[in-house]
BAROFI-118615 format. One record per residue: y, x, z of N, C-alpha, C in turn; residue in one letter. Coordinates in steps of 0.2 Angstrom, whole numbers, plus 5000, padded with zeros to 4 digits. Atoms other than C-alpha are relative to their C-alpha. Layout:
// BAROFI-118615
YXZYXZYXZA;...
// end
This chain:
// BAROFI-118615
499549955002557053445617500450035006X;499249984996558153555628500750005001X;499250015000559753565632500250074996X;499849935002559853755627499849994991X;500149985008558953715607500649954996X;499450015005560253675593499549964995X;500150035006560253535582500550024994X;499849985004560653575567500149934993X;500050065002561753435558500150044991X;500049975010561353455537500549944997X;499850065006562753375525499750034994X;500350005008562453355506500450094999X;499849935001562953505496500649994998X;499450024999564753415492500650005003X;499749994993565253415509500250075002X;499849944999566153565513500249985009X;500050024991566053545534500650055003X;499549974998567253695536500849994998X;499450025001568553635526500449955003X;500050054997568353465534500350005008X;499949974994568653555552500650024999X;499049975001570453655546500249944999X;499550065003570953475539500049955007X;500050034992570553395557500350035004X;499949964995571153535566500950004997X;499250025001572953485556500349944998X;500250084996572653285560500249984992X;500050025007572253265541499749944998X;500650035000570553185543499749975008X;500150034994569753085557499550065003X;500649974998568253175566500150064997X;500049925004567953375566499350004998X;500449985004566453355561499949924992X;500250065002566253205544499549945003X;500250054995565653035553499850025006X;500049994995565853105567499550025006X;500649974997564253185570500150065005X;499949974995565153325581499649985005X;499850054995565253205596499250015003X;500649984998563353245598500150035005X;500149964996563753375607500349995008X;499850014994564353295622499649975002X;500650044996562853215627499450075001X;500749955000561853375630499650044995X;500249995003561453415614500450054996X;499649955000562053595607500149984991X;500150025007562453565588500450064994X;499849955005562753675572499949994994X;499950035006563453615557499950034995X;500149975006562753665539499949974995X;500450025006562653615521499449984997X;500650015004561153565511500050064995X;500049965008560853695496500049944996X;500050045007560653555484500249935003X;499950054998561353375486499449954996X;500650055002559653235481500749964995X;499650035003560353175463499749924996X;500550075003558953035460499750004995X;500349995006558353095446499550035001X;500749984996556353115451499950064998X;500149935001556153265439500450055001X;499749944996557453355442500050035005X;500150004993557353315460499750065000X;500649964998555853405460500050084998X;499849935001556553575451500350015004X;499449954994557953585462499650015006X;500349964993556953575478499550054999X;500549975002555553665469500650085001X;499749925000556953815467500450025004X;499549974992558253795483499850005005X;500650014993556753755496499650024999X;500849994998555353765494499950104998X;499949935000555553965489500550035006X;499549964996556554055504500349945003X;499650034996557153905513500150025005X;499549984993558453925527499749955004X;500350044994557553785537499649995001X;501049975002555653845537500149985010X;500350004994555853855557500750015005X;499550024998556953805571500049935003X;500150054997557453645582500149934993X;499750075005557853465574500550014997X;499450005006558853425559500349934999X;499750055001560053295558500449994996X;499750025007560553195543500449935000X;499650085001561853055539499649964996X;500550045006560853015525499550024996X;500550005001559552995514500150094994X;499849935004560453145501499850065002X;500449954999560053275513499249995004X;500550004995558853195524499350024996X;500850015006557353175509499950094999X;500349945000557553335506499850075004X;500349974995557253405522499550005002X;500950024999555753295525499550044997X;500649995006555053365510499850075002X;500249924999555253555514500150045005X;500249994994555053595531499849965006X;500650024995553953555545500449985007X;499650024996555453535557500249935001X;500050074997555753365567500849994996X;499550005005556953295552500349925004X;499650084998558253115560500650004995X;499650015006558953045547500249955000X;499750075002560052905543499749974993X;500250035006559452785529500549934997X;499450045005560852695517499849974997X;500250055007560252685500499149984997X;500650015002558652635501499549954996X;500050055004558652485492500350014991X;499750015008559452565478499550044995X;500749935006558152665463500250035001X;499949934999558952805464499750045004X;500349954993558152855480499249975000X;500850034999556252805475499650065004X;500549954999555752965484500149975007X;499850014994556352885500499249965002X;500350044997554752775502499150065001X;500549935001553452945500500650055008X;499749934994554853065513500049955007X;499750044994555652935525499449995004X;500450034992553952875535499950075003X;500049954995553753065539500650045004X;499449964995555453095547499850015009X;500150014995555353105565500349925001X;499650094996556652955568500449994994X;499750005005557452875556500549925002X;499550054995559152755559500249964994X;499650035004560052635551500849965003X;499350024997561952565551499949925000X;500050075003561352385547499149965002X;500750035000559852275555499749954995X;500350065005559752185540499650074995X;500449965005558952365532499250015004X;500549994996557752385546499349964996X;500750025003556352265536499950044994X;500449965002556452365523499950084999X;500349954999556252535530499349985002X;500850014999554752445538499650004994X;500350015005554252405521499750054998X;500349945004554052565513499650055008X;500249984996553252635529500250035006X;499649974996554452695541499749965007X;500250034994553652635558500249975008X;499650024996555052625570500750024999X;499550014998556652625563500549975004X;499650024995558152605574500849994997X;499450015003559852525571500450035005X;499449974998561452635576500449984997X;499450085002563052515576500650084997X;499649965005564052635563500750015007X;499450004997565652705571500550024997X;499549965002567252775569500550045005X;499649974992568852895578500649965002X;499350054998569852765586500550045004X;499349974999570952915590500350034995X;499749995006571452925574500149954995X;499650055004571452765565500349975009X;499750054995572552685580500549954998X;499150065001574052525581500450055001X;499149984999575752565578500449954997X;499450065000577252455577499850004992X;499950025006577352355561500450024995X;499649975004578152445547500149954993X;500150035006578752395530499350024995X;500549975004577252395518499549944997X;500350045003575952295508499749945005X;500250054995575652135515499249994998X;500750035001574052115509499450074997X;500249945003572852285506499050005000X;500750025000571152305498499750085000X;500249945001570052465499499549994998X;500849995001568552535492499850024993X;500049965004567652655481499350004997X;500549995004565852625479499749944997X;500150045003564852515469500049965003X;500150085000564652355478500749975003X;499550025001566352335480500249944993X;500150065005566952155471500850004998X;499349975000568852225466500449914997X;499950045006568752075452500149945004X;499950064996568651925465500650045003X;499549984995569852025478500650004996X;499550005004571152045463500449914998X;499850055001570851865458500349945005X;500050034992570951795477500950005000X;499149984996572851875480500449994993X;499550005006573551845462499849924998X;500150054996573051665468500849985005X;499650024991574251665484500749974996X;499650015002575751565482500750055000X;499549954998577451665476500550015004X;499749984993578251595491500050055005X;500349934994577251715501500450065000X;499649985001578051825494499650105000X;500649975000576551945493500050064996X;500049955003576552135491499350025001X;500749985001574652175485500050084999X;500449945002573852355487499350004998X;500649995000572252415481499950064999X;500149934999571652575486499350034998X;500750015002570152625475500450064992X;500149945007569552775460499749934995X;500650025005568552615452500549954995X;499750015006569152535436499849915002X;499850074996569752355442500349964992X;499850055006570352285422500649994999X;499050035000572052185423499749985007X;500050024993572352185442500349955000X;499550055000573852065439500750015005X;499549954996575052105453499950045006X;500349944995574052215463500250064998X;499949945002574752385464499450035001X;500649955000573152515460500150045004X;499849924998573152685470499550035001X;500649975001571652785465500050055005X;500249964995571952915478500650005008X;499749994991572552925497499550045007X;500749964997572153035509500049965008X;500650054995571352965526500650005005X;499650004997573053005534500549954997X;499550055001574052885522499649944998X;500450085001572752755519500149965010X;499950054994573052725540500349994999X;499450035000574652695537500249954997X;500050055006574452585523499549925005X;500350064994573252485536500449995005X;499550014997574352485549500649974998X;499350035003575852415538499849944998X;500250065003574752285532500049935005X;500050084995574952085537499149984998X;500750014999572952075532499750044995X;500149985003571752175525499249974998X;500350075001570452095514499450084995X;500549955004568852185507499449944996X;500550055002567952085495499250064994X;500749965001565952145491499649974995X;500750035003564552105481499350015005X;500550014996562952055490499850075002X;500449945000562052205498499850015007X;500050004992561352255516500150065004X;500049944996561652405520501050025003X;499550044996563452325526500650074997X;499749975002564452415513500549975001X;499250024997566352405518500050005007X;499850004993566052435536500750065002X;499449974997567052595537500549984998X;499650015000568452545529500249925005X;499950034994568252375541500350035007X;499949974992568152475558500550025000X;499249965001569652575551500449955000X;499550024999570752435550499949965007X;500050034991570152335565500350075007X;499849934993570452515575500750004999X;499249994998572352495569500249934999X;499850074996572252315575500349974993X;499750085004572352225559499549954998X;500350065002571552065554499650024994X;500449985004570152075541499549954996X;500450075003569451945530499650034993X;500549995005567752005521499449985001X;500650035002566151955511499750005007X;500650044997564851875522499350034998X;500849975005563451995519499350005006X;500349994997561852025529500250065004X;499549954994562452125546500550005001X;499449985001564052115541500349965010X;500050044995564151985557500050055007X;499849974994563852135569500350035002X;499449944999565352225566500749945001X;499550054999566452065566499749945001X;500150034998566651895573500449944996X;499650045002567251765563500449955001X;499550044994568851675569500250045004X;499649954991569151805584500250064996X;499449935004569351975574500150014992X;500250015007569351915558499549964997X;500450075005568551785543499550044997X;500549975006567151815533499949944995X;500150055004567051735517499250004996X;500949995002565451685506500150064991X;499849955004565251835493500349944992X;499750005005566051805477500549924999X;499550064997567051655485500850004996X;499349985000568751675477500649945001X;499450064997569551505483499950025008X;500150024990568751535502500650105000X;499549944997569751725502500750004998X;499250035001571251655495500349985004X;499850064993571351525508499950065006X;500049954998570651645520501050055003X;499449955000572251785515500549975003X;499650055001573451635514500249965007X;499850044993573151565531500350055006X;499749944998573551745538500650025001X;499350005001574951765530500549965003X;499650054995575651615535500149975006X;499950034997575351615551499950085005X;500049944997575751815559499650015005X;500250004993575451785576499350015001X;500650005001573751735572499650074999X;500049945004573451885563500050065005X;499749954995574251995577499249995006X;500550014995573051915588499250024997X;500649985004571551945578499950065002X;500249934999571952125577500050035006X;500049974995572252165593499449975005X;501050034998570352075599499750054996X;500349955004569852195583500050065001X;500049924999570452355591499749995006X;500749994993569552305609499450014998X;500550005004568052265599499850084999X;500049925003568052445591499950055005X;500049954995568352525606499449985005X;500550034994567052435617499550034994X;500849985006565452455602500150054994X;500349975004565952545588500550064997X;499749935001566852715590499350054998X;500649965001566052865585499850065006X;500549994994565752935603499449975001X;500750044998564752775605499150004997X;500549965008563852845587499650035005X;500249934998563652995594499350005007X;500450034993562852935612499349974996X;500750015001561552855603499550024997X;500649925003560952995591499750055006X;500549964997560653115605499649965004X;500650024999559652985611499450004998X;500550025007558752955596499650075000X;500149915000558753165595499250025006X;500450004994557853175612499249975000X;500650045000556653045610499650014994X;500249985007556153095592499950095000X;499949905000556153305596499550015005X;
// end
């Protein structure tokens, strides 16, 4: 690939990229472009962001009408350089309908909903993953050399700032392998000497929280805040590999707070247990109470935690670092 042809980055059809760019351009949102796939274009690689026509809804038959009527008739991608995909939503259906060198990220491959992923996915050009613990099973369905890209974020947006008043203890998280019911049960645990103000920042239906305050929406400007005011921030998961809970992790290690979440496979390369944060065993609710409770009680620790969590971040896993390895990937794949 040249330096002069244009990659062309495809989100789903939910993603609105230009709105996303005004809201960064008014320090709303982190990244101008969504994960920060802009950043590309510092490494030699010209880039131009667009939509999908249709977002992949899982559903085989429908699947198949929608690309049947938004691609495969009059598609906008028929010819041109490489296409790059965060994931498999718009990747699969790229693979499907043009002949164009398709790099894709690969998430939910584990889950049914994407059975189409193991017929698209081996003929992408290149295909990545945020998690080496997914890499066996892209090999499995056929994919021949998937490659792991250590997930990033903008650690000029989530950053440290002095300790504020705010939730001593904050939970996030929105998709399904999120474990709200241990996380809930964990901090309505902690002694009332502690004296323990709980958040939980999530749209998901959590039952009786007990004394967690809810907060079904925050925008990405007041959830930093909500991390940086926190004395630990705790994200408890349900088993899975594709190291669900990492962005909210990076995010809070990028504003140097302490972090004690499930023990899942990969989760190990985003964090070190003991130096920037614990990891408990998934659905543990005595080990992440103790975990929370030793935190709390012992700040400095905490303090120190974070600020190893925000080098960490900065040394491996910013989304420049992202960025540098996709137009690797781009290159070697085009």
């Amino acid at each position: 690939m040249s330096k002069a042809e244009s990659v062309e980055i495809l989100y789903d059809a939910r993603t609105d990229v230009d709105q996303w760019a005004q809201r960064h351009a008014e320090g709303e949102v982190p990244d101008r472009y969504p994960y920060g796939l802009d950043r590309v274009a510092n490494y030699g690689v010209d880039v131009v962001a667009r939509r999908s026509p249709d977002p992949l809804e899982g559903i085989p038959g429908r699947l198949e009408r929608r690309l049947s009527h938004s691609w495969r008739h009059g598609s906008t991608f028929a010819r041109g350089g490489p296409l790059l995909s965060w994931d498999e939503r718009a990747g699969i259906p790229a693979v499907l309908t043009t002949r164009r060198p398709v790099i894709t990220g690969a998430i939910w491959v584990n889950d049914d909903p994407y059975r189409l992923a193991a017929f698209a996915l081996p003929k992408a050009a290149a295909v990545w993953a945020c998690s080496t613990a997914q890499l066996p099973a892209l090999r499995g369905i056929g994919v021949a050399n998937p490659v792991y890209v250590p997930m990033g974020i903008d650690a000029d947006f989530f950053t440290p700032q002095p300790q504020t008043t705010g939730a001593s203890v904050l939970g996030v998280g929105n998709d399904k392998h999120r474990d709200h019911a241990t996380f809930c049960a964990a901090v309505n645990r902690l002694a009332p000497s502690l004296g323990a103000h709980v958040e939980l920042a999530t749209r998901l239906d959590v039952g009786d929280p007990g004394r967690v305050d809810v907060i079904p929406h925050l925008s990405h400007a007041d959830l930093r805040d909500r991390y940086r005011a926190a004395r630990v921030v705790a994200l408890a998961l349900h088993p899975n590999v594709h190291v669900s809970g990492v962005t909210a992790l990076l995010e809070a290690m990028a504003c140097a707070r302490p972090v004690v979440i499930t023990d899942n496979p990969g989760i190990r390369e985003y964090i070190e247990d003991g130096v920037t944060g614990f990891l408990v065993p998934a659905g543990d609710v005595d080990a992440m109470t103790a975990a929370i409770e030793k935190l709390l009680r012992d700040p400095a620790m905490g303090d120190e935690m974070g600020l190893r969590a925000r080098k960490t971040v900065e040394a491996r896993f910013t989304t420049e670092i992202q960025a540098s390895a996709l137009a690797e990937l781009i290159r070697t794949a085009s």
